[in-house]
MDTraj code that builds the backbone (N, CA, C; nanometers):
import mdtraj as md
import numpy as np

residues = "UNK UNK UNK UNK UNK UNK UNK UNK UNK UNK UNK UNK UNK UNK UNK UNK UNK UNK UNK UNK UNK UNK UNK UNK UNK UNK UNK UNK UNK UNK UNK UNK UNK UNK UNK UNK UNK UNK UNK UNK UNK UNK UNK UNK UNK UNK UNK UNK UNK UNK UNK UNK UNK UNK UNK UNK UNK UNK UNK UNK UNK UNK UNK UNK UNK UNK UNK UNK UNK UNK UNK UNK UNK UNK UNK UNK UNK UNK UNK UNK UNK UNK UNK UNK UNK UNK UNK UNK UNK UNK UNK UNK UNK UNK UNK UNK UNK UNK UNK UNK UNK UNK UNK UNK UNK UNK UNK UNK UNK UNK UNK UNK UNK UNK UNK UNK UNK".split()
xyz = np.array([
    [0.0840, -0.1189, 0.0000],
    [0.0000, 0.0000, 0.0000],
    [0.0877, 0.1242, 0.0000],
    [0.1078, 0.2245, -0.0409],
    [0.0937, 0.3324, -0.1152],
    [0.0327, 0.4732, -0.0593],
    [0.0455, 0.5658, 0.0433],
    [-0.0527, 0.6974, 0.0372],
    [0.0556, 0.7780, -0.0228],
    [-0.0590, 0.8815, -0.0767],
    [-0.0401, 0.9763, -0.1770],
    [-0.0923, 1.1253, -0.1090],
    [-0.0363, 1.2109, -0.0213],
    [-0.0694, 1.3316, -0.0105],
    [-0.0776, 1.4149, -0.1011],
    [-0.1820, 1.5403, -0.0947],
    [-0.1683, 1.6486, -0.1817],
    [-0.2351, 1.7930, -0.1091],
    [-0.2536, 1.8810, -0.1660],
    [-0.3826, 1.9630, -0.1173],
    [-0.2552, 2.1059, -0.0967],
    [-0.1585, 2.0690, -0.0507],
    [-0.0587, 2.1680, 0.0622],
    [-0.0348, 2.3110, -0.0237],
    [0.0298, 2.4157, -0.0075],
    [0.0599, 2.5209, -0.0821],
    [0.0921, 2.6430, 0.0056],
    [0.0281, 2.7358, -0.0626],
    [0.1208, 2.8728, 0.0438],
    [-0.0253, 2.9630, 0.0753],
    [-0.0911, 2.9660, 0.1902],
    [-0.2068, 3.0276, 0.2281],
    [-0.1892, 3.1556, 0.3041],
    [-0.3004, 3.2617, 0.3159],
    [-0.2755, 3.3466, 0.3644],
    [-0.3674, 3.3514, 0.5347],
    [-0.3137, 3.3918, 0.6561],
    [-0.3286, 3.3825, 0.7329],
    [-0.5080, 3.3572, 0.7274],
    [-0.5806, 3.2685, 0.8316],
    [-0.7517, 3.2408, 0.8132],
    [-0.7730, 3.2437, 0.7040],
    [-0.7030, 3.1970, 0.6177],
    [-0.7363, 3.1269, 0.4850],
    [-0.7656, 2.9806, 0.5318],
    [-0.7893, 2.8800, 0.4247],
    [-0.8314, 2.7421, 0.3962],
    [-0.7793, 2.6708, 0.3129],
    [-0.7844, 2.5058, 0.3378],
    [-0.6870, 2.4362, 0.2521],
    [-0.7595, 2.2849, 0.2450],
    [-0.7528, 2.2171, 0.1698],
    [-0.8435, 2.0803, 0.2375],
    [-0.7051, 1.9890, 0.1468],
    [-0.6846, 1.9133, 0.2734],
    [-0.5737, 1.7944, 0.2040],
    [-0.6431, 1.7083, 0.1782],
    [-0.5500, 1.5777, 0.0688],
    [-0.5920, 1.4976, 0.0207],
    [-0.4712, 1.3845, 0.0699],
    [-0.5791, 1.2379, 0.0994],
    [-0.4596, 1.1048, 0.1579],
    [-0.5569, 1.0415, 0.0534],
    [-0.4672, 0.9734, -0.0648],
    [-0.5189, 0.8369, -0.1387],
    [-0.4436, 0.7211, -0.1120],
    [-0.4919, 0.6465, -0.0924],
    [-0.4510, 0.4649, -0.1104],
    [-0.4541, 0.3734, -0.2032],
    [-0.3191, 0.3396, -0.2433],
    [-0.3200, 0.2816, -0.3734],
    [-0.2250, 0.1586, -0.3589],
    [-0.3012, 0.0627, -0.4289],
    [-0.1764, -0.1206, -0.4094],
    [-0.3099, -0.1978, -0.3875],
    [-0.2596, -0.2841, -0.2913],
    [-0.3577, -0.3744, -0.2432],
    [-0.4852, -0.3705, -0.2088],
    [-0.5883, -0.4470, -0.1661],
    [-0.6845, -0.4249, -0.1057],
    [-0.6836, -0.3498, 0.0120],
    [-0.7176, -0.2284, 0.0173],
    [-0.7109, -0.1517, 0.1417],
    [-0.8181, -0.1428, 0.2393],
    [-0.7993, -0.1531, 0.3628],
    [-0.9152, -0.1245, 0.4632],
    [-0.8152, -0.1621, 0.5481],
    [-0.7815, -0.0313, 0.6200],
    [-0.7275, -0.0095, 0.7605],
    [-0.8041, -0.0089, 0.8787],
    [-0.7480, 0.0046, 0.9764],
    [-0.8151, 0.0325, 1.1355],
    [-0.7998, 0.2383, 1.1242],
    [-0.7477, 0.2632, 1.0734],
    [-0.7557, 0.4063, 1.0956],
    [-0.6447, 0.4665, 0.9950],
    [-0.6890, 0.6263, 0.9783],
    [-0.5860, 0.6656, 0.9186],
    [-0.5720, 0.7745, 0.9695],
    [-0.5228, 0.8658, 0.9457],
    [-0.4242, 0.9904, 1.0086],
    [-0.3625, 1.0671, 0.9431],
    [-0.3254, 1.1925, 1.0295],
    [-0.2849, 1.3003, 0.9514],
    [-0.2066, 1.3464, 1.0893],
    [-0.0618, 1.3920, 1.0448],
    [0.0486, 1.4542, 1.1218],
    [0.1233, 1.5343, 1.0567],
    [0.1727, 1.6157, 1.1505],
    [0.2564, 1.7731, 1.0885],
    [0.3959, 1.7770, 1.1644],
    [0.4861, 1.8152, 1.0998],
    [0.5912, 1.8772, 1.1314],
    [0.6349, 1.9904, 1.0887],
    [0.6335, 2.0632, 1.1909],
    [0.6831, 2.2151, 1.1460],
    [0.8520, 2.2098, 1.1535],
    [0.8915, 2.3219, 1.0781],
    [1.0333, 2.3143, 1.1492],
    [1.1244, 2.3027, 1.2135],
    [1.2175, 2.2797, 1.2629],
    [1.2981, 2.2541, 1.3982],
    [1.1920, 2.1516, 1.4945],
    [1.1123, 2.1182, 1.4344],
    [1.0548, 2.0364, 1.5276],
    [0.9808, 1.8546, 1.5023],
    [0.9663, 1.7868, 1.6116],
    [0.9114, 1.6862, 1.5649],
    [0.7767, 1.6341, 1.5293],
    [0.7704, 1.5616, 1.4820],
    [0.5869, 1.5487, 1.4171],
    [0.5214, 1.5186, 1.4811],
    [0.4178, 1.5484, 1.4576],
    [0.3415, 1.5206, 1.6084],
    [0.1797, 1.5191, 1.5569],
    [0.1148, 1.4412, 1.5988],
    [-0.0252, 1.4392, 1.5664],
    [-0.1221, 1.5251, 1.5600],
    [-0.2244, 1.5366, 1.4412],
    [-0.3192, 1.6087, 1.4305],
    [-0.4516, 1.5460, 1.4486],
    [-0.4879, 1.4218, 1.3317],
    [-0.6575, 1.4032, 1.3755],
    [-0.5691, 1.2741, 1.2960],
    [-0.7274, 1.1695, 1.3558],
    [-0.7169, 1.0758, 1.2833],
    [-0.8527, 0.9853, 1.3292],
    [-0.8809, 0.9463, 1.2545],
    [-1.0250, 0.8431, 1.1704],
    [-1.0041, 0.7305, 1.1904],
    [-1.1235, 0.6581, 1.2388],
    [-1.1532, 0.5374, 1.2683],
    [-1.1815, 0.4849, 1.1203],
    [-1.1633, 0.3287, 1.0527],
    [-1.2574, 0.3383, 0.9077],
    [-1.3853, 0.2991, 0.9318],
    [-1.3599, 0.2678, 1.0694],
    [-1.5693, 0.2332, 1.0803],
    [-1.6284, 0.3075, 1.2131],
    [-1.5885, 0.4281, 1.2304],
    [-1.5996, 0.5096, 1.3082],
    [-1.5126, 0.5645, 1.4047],
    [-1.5383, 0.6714, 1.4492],
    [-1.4767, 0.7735, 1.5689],
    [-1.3276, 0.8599, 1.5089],
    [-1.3558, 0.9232, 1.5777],
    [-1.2976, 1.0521, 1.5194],
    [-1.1893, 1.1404, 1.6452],
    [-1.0738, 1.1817, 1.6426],
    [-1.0288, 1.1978, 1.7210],
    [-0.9027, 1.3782, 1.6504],
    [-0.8835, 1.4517, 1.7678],
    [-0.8383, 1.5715, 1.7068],
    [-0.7144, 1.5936, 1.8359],
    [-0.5959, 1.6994, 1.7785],
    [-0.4667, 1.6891, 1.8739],
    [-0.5536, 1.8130, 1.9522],
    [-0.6539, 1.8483, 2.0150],
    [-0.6519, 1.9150, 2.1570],
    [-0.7072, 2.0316, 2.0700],
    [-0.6667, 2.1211, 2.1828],
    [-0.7037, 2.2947, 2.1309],
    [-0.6177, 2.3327, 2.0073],
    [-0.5210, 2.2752, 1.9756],
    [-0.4651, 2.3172, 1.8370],
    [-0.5156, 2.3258, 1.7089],
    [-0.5894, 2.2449, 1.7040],
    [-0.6497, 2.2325, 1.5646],
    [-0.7959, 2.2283, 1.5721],
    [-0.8624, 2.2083, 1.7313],
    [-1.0233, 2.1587, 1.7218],
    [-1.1182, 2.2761, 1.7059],
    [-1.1834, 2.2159, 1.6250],
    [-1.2689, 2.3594, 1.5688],
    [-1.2540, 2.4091, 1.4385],
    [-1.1189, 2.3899, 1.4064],
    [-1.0307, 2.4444, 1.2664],
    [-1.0574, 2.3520, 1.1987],
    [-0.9615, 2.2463, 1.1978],
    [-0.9561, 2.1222, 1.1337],
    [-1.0655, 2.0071, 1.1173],
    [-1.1047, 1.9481, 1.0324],
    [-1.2246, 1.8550, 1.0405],
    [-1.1293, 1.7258, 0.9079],
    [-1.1575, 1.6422, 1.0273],
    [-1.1130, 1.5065, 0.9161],
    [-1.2504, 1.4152, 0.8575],
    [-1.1872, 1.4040, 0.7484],
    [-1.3050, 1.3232, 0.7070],
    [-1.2241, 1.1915, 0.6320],
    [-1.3595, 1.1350, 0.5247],
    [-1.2529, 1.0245, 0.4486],
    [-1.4190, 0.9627, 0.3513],
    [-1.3561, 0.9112, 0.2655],
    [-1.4413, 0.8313, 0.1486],
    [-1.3275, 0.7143, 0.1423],
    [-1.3922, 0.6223, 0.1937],
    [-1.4412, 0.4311, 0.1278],
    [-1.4090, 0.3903, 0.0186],
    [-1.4867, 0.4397, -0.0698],
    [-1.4621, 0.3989, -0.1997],
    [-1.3442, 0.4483, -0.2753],
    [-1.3291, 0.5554, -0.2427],
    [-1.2024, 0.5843, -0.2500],
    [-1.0609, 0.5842, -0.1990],
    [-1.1105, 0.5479, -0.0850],
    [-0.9313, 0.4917, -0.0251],
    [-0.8723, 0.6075, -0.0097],
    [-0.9663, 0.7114, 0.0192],
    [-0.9365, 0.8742, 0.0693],
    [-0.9336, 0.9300, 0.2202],
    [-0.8497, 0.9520, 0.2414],
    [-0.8648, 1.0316, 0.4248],
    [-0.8625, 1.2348, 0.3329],
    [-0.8790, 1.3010, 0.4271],
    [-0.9053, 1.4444, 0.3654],
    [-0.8763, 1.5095, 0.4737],
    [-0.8353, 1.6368, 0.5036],
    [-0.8213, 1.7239, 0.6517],
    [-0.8769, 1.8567, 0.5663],
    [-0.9866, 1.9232, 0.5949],
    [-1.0459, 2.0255, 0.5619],
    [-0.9858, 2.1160, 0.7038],
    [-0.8937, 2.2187, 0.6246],
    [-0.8524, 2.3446, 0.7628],
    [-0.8539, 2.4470, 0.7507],
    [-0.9509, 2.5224, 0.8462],
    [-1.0018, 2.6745, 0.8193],
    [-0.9026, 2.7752, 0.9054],
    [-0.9507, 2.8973, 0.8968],
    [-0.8563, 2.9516, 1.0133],
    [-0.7317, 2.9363, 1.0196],
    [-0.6790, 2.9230, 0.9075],
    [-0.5199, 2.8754, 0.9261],
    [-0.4825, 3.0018, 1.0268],
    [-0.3351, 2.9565, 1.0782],
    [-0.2334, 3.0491, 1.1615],
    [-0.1387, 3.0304, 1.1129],
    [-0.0415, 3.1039, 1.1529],
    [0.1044, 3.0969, 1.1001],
    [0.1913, 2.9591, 1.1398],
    [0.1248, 2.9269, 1.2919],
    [0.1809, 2.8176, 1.3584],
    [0.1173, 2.7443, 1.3103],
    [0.0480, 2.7156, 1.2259],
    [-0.0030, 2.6250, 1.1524],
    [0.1123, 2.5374, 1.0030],
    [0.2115, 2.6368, 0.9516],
    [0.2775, 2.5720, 0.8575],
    [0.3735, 2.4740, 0.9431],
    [0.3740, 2.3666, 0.7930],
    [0.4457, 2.2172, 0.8348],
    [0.3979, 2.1693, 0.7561],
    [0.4890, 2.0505, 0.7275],
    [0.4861, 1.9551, 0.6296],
    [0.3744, 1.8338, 0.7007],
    [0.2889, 1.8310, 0.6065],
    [0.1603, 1.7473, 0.6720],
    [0.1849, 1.6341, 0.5613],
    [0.1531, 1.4747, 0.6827],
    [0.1920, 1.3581, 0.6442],
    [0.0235, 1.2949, 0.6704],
    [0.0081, 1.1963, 0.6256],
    [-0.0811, 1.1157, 0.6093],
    [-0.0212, 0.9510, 0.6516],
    [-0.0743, 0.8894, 0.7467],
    [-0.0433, 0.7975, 0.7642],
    [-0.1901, 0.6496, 0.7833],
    [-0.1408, 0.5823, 0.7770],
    [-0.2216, 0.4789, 0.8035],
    [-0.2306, 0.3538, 0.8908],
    [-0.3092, 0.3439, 0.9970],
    [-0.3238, 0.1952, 1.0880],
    [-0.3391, 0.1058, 1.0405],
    [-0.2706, 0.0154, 0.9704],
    [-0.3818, -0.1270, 0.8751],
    [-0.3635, -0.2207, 0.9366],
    [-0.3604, -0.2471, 1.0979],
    [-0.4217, -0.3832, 1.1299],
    [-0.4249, -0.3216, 1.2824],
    [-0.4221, -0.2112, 1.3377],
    [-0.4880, -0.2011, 1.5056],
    [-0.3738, -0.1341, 1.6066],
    [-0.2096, -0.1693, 1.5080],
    [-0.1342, -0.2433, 1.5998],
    [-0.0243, -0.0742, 1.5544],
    [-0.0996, 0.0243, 1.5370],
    [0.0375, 0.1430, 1.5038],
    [0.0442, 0.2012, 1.3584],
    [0.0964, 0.3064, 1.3186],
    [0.1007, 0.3864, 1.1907],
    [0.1976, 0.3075, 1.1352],
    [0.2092, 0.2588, 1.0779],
    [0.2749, 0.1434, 0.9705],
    [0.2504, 0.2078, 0.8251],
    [0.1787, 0.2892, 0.7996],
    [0.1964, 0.2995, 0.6044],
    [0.2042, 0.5025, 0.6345],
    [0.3117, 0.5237, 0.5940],
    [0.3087, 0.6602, 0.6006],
    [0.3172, 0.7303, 0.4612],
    [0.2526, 0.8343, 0.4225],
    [0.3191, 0.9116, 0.2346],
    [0.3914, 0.9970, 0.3129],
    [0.3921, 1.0644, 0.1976],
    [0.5679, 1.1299, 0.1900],
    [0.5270, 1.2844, 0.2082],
    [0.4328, 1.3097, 0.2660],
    [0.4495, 1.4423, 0.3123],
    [0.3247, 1.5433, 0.1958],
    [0.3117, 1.6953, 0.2095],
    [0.2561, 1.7895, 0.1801],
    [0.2886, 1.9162, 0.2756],
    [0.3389, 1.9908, 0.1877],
    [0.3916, 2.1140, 0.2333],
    [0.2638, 2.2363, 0.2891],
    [0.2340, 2.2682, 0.4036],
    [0.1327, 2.4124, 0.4053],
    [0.1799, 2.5150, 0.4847],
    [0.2023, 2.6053, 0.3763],
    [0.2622, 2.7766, 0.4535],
    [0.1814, 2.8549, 0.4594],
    [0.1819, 2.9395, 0.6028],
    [0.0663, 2.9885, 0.6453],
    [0.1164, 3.1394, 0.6442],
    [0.0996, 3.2188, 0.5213],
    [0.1860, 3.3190, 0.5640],
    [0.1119, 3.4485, 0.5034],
    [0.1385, 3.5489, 0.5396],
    [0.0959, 3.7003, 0.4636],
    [0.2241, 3.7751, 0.3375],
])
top = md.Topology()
chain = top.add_chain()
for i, resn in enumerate(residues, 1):
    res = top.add_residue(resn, chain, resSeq=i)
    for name in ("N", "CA", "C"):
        top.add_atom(name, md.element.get_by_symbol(name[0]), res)
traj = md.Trajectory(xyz[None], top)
């Protein structure tokens, strides 16, 4: 399996951005998938992440409210719709995937979002 980030670019402060996680290879159906950021000088660290047959989970006051994860099935899509950007908001946003219960095991390769004026 295969994810494919996209969506990322250069936004202007409470601007909006909606990423894209596709899954491509094998038969896919994970236990969850996910979305994590690393900003600069720093380490990655979790944002939201999706149950595939429910529940929904967000990193705290950082992103809740802003950020909304979603995902399509048929498509083998996870998505992070984020409003309100901030500046502390840029970082390279990763997409990862749970496929059997047991930990983020399928990670893509990143998406760049700059939050800047």
């Amino acid at each position: 399996v295969q994810l494919q980030a996209s969506g990322g670019g250069v936004v202007e402060p409470g601007g909006s951005l909606r990423l894209s996680c596709v899954a491509s290879g094998r038969s896919f159906s994970p236990y969850a998938m996910g979305w994590f950021r690393q900003a600069p000088g720093k380490e990655r660290g979790f944002v939201a992440h999706i149950n595939w047959y429910g529940g929904i989970s967000y990193n705290g006051d950082s992103v809740q409210g802003r950020f909304f994860i979603s995902k399509d099935s048929t498509k083998n899509a996870v998505f992070l719709q984020m409003s309100s950007l901030k500046p502390e908001d840029t970082a390279v946003y990763f997409c990862a995937a749970d496929s059997e219960a047991l930990g983020w095991d399928v990670w893509g390769q990143g998406t760049l979002v700059t939050v800047s004026s």
